[in-house]
C-alpha positions in Angstrom: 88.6 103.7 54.7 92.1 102.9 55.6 92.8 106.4 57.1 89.9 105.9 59.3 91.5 102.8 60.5 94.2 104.4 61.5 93.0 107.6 63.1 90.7 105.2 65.3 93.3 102.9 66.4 95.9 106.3 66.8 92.8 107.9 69.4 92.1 104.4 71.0 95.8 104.0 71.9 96.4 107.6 73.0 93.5 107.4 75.4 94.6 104.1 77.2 98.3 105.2 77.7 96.2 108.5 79.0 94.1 106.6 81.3 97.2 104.2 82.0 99.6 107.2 83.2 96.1 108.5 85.3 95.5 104.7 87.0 99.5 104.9 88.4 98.6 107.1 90.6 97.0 105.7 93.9 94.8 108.6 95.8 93.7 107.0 99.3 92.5 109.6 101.3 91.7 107.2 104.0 93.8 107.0 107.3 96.8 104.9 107.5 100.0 105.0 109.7 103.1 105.2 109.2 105.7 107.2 106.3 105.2 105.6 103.0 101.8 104.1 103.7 100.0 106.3 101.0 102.9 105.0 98.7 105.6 107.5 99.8 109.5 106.9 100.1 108.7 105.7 103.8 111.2 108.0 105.6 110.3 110.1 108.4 112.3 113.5 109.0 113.7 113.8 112.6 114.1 117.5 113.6 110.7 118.2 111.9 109.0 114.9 112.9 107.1 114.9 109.3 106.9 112.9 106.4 109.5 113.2 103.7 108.4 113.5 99.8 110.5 112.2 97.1 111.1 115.3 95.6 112.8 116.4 99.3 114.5 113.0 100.3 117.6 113.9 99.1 117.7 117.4 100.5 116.3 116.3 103.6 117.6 112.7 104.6 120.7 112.8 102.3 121.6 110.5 99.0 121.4 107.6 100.3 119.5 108.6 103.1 120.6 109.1 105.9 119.7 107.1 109.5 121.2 110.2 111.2 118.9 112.6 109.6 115.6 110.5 109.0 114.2 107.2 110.4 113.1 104.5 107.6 109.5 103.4 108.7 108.5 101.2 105.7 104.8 101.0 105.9 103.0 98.7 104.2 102.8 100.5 100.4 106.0 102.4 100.7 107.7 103.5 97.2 104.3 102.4 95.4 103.5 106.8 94.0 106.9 107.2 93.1 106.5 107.2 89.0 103.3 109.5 89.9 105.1 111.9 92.2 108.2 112.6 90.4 106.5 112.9 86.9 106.1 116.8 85.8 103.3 118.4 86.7 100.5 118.7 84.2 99.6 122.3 83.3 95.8 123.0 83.5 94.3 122.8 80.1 93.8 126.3 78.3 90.5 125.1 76.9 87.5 128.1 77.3 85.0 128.0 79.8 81.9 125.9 78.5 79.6 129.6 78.7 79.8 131.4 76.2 81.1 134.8 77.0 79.1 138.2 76.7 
């Protein structure tokens, strides 16, 4: 009885810090203006005129970035992705198709 105590509270908490790690991550795929507004690093890249990513900041703008190389537009949600864009990507689960196979 114990063990099945255990193993339910084990899945319970497993599956929120699951859906926890999923919730970080803000998807608006409505239109907003302005780097950093979908929760990006806010910096804008000036020979390309684009958005910067965190994972280029530093290539692109320079550590600390650089005002000669990028232009700091912080939109209203900039820096709010950050944990959800630089965590490792999640492979594709190897589970099998729900059909069975012939």
């Amino acid at each position: 009885m114990r063990l099945r105590g255990f193993v339910s509270v084990l899945v319970l908490a497993l599956a929120s810090s699951a859906f926890s790690a999923e919730a970080r991550c803000i998807r608006d795929d409505g239109f907003c203006r302005g780097c950093g507004c979908k929760g990006g690093p806010g910096w804008r890249h000036t020979a390309s005129g684009r958005c910067v990513g965190f994972r280029e900041l530093a290539a692109k703008c320079g550590d600390p970035p650089s005002e000669k190389l990028c232009v700091f537009e912080n939109a209203p949600g900039t820096g709010a992705n950050r944990e959800c864009a630089l965590a490792p990507a999640v492979p594709p689960p190897d589970d099998p198709p729900p059909w069975p196979r012939r």
